[in-house]
N, C-alpha and C positions, 0 to 999 in steps of 0.2 A: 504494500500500500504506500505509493510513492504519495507524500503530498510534502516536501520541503526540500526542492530540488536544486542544485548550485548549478548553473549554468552558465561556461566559460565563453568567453569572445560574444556574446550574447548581443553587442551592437555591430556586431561583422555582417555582411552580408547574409550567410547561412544563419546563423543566430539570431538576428533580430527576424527577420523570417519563423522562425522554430517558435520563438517567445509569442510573439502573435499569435500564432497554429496553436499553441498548448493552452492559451489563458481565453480565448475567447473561440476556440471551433474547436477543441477537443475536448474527453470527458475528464480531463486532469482537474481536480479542483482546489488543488494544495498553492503552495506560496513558490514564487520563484526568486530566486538570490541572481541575479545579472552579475557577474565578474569580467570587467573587462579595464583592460589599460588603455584604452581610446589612444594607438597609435592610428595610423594617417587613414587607416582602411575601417577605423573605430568610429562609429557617427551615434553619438548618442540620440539624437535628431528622430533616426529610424524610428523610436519608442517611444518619442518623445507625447504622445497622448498616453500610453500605456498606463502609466503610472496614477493620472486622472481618472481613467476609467474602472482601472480595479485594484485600486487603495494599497490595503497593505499586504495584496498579495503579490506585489510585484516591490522588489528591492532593490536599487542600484550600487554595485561599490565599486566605485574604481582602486582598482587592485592589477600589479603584476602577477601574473602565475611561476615569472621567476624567481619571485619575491619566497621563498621557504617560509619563514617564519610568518609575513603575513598570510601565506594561504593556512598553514596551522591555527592561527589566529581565529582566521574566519569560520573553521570547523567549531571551534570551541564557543562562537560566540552566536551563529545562527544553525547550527544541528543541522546540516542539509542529513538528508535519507537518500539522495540518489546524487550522483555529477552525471550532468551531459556535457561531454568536454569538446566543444566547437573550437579555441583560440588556438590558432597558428599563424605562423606565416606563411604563407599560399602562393605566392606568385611565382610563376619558376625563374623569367628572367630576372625576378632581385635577386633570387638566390644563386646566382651566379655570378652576379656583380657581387653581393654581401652574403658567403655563406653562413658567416659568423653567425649572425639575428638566428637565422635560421633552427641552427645547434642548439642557440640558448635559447628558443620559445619554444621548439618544438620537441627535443630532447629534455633538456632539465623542466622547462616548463611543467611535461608533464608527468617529470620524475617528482616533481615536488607535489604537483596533486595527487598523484597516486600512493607519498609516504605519507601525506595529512589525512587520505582515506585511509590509509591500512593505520594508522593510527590511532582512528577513530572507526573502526571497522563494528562495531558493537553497535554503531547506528545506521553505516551506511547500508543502505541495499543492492542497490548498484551504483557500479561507475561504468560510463557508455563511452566509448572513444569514437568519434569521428576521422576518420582515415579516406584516404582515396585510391583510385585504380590506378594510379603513377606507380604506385610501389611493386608492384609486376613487370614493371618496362614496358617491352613495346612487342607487339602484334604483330606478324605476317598476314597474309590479307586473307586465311582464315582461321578460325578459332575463336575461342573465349577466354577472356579470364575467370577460373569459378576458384570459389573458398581456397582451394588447394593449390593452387598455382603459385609455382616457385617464387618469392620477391627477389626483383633484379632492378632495383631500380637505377637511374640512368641519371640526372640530375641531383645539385643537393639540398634540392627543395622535397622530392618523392624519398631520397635514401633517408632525411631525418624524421619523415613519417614513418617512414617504414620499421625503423631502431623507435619510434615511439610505440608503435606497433607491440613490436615485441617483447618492449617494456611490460605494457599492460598486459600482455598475456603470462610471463613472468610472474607478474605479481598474481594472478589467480591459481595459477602450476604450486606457487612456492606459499602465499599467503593465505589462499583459500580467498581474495579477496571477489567478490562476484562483478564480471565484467563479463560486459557485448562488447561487439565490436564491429562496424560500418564501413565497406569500404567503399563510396558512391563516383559513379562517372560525372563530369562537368553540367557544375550545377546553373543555371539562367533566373532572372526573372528579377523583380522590382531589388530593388535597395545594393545595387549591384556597382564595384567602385569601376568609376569609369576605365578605369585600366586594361580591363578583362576585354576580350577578343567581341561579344555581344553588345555590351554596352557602349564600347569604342567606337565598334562601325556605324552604331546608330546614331551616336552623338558626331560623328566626322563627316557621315553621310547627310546628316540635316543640315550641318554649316558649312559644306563644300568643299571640305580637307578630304587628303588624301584616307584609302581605305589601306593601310598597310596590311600584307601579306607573306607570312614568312616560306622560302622558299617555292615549291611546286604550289602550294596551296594543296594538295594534294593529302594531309595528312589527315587521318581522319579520330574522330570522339564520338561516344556516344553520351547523347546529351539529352539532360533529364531537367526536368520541370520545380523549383526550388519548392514550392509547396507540396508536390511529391516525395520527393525527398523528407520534409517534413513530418508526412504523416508514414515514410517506412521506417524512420528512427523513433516517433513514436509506438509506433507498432514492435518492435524489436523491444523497445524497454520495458511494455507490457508483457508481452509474451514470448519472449526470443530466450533458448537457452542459455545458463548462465556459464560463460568461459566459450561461448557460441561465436562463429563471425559471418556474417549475411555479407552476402554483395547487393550492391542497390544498382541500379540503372535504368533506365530511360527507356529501351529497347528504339534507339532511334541513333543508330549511327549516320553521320555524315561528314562531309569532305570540309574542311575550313573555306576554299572557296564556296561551295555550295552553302553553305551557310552564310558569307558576305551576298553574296549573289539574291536567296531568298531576302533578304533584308533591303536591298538595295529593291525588289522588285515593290514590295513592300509599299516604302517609302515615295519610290514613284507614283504608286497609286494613290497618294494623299493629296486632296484637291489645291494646295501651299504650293505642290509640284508640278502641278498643269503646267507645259508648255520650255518645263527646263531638260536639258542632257538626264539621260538615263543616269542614276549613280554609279552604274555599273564602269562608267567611263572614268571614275574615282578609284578604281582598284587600283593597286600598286603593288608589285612583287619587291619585298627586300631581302635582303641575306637572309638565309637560314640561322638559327638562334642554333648553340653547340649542344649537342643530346636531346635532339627533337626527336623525341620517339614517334613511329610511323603512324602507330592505328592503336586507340586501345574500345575494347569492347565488352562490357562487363556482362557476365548471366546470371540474371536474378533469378532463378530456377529455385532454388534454396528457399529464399525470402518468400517466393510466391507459395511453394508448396504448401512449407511448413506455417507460416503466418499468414496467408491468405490477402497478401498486399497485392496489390497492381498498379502502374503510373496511372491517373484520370487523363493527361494533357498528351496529346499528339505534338510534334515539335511545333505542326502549323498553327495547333490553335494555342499554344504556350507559350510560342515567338510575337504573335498578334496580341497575347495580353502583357507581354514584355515591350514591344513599341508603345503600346497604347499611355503605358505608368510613365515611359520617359519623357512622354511628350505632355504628358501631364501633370510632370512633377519639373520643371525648368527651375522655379527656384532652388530647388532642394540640389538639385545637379550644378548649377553656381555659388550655389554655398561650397558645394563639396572639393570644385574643383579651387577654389578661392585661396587664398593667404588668410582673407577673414576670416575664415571658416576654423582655422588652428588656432585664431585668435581668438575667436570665439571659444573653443575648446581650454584654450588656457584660464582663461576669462572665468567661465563655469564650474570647471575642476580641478583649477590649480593645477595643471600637468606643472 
């Protein structure tokens, strides 16, 4: 009976997404603890009615996960019963400009919340790791990745998931400590930082910048629906075995051009664009980025059987309510990309 749940990176993209899904469309009706360090990809903004709408079941603390002793802190001082552990850093090409960050949020980060659960293991019930299909490497043009599949990862953004990975399963082998474990394909959809390959094109395509593309364009992901996502990690927390790891996916692979291309057709078809160049004349091929793995493909076979989850969103109709929020959230996308915007942040929470 989960009902005091710590949930890490909670204004990140995936995470303010999840907090929404849990507090107001699912049957969760316990309190949730938001942990997050609002670096650049942290918008408190996302939540930012949350906390009006359902009082004191929604908590904010800005907190490092680096931080040892304050996440020990936080156990002793709000009892979570369950961690869903979203925070990382995610982007692959930082992590290869700055592997460092990487090491220390996604390794120690979440060696430290796994020593303040097994610390406090007499309340927790589970801890849930969030992980992705990177840590498998890369795909020839056929196949899947299922539960079992060797990790080989390829960048040092997928190898420190991956060693976090492993951590967590460690600690239930060794502690008894009860963990799931998530490993989801490229997630889409609202509160997404412009950076991401989705969000990018849409915002460069509407202001007439270039659509950059790495390499062949050719490289393909299966891409899943963030509110999907949402409710199979739900689903896995409720009824997913415990020391268990599900793969999530989309079941909608496609080619990275093919997805600029949908978006660009998209776009064109918005009456703003009557009469302009196709966007599609905005593509641009650059250098391939180093250890771009080719194809990843994940099979939810597992998920579906055992826990009865399914995606609800086709790419087509999860891409059209993905354009729809960006173009109708313009401020929040200038805030974000802003100088004000960190000022703000500092302003608010003393970073």
């Amino acid at each position: 009976m989960m009902e005091n749940m710590l949930v890490t990176g909670g204004c990140g993209f995936i995470g303010s997404n999840f907090i929404r899904y849990l507090l107001g469309e699912s049957d969760f009706e316990g309190r949730v603890i938001n942990v997050d360090s609002l670096t650049y990809a942290g918008n408190p903004e996302n939540l930012k009615e949350i906390k009006e709408k359902f009082g004191d079941r929604y908590v904010f603390v800005k907190a490092d996960i680096c931080d040892r002793e304050r996440m020990d802190g936080l156990f002793d001082e709000y009892h979570p019963d369950s961690v869903c552990h979203f925070a990382a850093e995610s982007h692959v090409d930082r992590s290869i400009v700055s592997p460092g960050a990487f090491i220390q949020a996604n390794i120690v980060g979440t060696f430290n919340l796994l020593e303040a659960s097994r610390n406090h293991q007499a309340q927790v019930e589970l801890f849930h790791h969030i992980s992705t299909d990177e840590v498998f490497g890369s795909l020839g043009k056929e196949g899947l990745f299922m539960e079992a599949t060797p990790y080989q990862p390829n960048s040092p953004y997928s190898a420190s998931k991956a060693s976090s990975d492993h951590l967590v399963r460690a600690y239930h082998e060794t502690y008894g400590l009860p963990i799931t474990i998530s490993n989801c394909s490229n997630n889409y959809g609202p509160y997404q930082f412009p950076e991401k390959l989705i969000p990018l094109v849409i915002l460069n395509a509407m202001e007439d910048k270039p659509l950059p593309i790495y390499g062949d364009g050719l490289n393909v992901r299966d891409w899943l629906y963030v509110l999907d996502h949402c409710t199979a990690v739900w689903t896995i927390m409720k009824s997913g075995g415990r020391g268990e790891t599900y793969n999530v996916g989309g079941n909608h692979e496609m080619e990275n051009i093919r997805i600029v291309e949908t978006i660009c057709d998209l776009i064109d078809d918005l009456p703003a664009m009557k009469g302009k160049p196709s966007r599609r004349t905005l593509i641009t091929y650059v250098k391939d980025r180093p250890g771009h793995d080719r194809r990843y493909a994940i099979d939810s076979t597992k998920l579906q059987r055992d826990l009865g989850w399914m995606p609800e969103e086709s790419f087509q109709s999860g891409i059209e309510k993905t354009l729809a929020w960006y173009l109708e959230h313009s401020s929040w996308i200038e805030r974000v990309r802003s100088g004000a915007y960190q000022d703000w942040i500092r302003e608010q929470y003393e970073v």
